[in-house]
C-alpha positions in Angstrom: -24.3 -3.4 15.0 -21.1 -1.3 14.0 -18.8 0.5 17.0 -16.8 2.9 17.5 -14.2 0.8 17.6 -15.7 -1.3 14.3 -17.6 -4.3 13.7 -16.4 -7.8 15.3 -15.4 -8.6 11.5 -13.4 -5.0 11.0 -11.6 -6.0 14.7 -10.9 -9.6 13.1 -9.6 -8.3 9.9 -7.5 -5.5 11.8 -6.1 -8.3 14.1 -5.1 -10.7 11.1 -3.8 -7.5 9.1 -1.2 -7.3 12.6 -0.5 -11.0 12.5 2.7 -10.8 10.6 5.5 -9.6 11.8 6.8 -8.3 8.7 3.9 -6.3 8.3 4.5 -5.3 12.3 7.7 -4.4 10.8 6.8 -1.9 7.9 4.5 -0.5 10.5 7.5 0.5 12.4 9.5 1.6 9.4 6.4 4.0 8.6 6.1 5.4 12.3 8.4 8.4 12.2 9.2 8.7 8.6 6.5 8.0 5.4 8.1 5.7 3.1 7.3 4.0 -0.5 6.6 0.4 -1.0 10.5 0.8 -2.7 12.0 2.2 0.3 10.2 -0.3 2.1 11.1 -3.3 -0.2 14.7 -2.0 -0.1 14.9 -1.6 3.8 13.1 -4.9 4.5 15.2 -6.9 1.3 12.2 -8.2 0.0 10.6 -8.2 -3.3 8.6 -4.8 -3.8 5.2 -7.3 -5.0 5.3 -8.8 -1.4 6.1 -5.5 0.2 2.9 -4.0 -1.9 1.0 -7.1 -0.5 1.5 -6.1 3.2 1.3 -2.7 2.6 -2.1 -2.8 0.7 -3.7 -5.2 3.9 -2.0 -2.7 6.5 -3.5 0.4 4.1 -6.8 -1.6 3.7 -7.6 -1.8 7.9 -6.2 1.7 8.8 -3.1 0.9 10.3 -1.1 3.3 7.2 -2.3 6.0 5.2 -1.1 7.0 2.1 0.2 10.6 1.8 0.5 12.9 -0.9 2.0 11.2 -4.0 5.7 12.5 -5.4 7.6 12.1 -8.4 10.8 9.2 -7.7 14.2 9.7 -9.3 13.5 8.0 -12.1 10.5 10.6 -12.4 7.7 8.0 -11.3 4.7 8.7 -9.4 5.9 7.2 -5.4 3.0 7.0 -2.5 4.7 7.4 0.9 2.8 5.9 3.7 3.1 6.4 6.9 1.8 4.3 10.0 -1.6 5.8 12.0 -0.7 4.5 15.4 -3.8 2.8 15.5 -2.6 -0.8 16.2 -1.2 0.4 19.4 -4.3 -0.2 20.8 -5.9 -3.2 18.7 -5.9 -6.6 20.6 -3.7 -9.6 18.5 -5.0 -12.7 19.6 -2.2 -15.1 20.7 0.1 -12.6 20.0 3.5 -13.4 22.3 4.9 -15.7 19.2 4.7 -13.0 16.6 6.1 -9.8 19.0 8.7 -12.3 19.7 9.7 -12.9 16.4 9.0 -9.1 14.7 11.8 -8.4 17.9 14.2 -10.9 17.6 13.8 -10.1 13.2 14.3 -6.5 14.4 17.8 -7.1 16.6 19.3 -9.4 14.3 22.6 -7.7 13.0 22.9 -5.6 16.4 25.7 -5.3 18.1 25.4 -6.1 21.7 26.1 -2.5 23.0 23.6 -1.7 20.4 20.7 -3.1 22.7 19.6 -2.6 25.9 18.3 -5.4 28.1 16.9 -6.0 31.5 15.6 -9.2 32.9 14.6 -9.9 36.6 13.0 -12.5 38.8 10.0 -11.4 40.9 7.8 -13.2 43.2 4.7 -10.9 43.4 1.1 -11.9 44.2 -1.7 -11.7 41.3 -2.4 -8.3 42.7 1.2 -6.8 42.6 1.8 -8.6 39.3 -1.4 -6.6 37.9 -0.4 -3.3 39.2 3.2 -3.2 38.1 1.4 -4.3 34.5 -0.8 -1.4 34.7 2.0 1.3 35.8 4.3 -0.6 32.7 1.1 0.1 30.7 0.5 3.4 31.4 3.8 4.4 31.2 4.2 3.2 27.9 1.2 4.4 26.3 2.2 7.9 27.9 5.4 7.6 25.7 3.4 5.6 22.6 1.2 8.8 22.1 3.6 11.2 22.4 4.4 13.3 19.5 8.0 12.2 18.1 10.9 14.4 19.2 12.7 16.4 16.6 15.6 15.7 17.2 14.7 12.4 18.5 16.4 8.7 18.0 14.5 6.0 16.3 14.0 3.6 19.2 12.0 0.5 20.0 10.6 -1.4 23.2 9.8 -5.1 23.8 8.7 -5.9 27.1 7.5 -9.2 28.4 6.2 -11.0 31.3 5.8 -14.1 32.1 5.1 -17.2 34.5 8.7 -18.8 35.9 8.1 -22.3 35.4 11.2 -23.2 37.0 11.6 -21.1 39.8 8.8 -22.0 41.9 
């Protein structure tokens, strides 16, 4: 029986579609600005068949839509696509390793003043720990779904928590 949120194959097809981060990647490149599978090729420095490949799987499960085609340089019919939002809220299963490396893919070549970084040691109970999630949470999504600013900066957050296996 079919959801509003899908089928349980649509949600595993949507979750494998965001199981790459390169495709996590183009998803970002198409958040503020629609873009071409060139522009996305050229940004990303791969080949435009593999871009076409990701793009064409992220297309395929919602996550981009294609826009209004336009004529290139060269005079060539070009499909911008730009990113739906929707895989803010679609569940990755064992997602940590590929957030982890779509973000450390996404800093390499930044300066260090260039990124922003905040790390602390906390020793909360299960309860505190799930309500400073939540408030992160919320706070987030508040900002997710926000229209973008005009005059806004291209930004991006990676947050993580974790158990201290060291710190007892």
């Amino acid at each position: 029986m079919s959801s509003a949120k899908g089928t349980d194959e649509e949600m595993q097809a949507r979750a494998r579609a965001l199981s790459s981060p390169l495709r996590l990647r183009i998803l970002r490149l198409c958040l503020h600005k629609a873009r071409t599978n060139k522009e996305i090729a050229d940004l990303l420095d791969i080949n435009p068949a593999t871009s076409l490949h990701h793009v064409r799987t992220l297309l395929a499960n919602g996550f981009l839509e294609a826009e209004e085609p336009r004529r290139g340089k060269r005079g060539a019919k070009e499909v911008p696509y730009r990113a739906t939002r929707m895989s803010w809220g679609t569940k990755i299963p064992d997602a940590a390793p590929v957030l982890v490396d779509t973000f450390l893919q996404e800093i390499d070549g930044l300066t260090p003043d260039e990124i922003q970084i905040m790390r602390i040691g906390l020793k909360l109970s299960p309860e505190n720990q799930r309500e400073l999630i939540e408030k992160i949470t919320a706070l987030v999504a508040d900002y997710a779904m926000r229209q973008p600013d005009e005059d806004g900066v291209a930004t991006s957050l990676f947050i993580a928590h974790h158990l201290d296996q060291t710190a007892g």
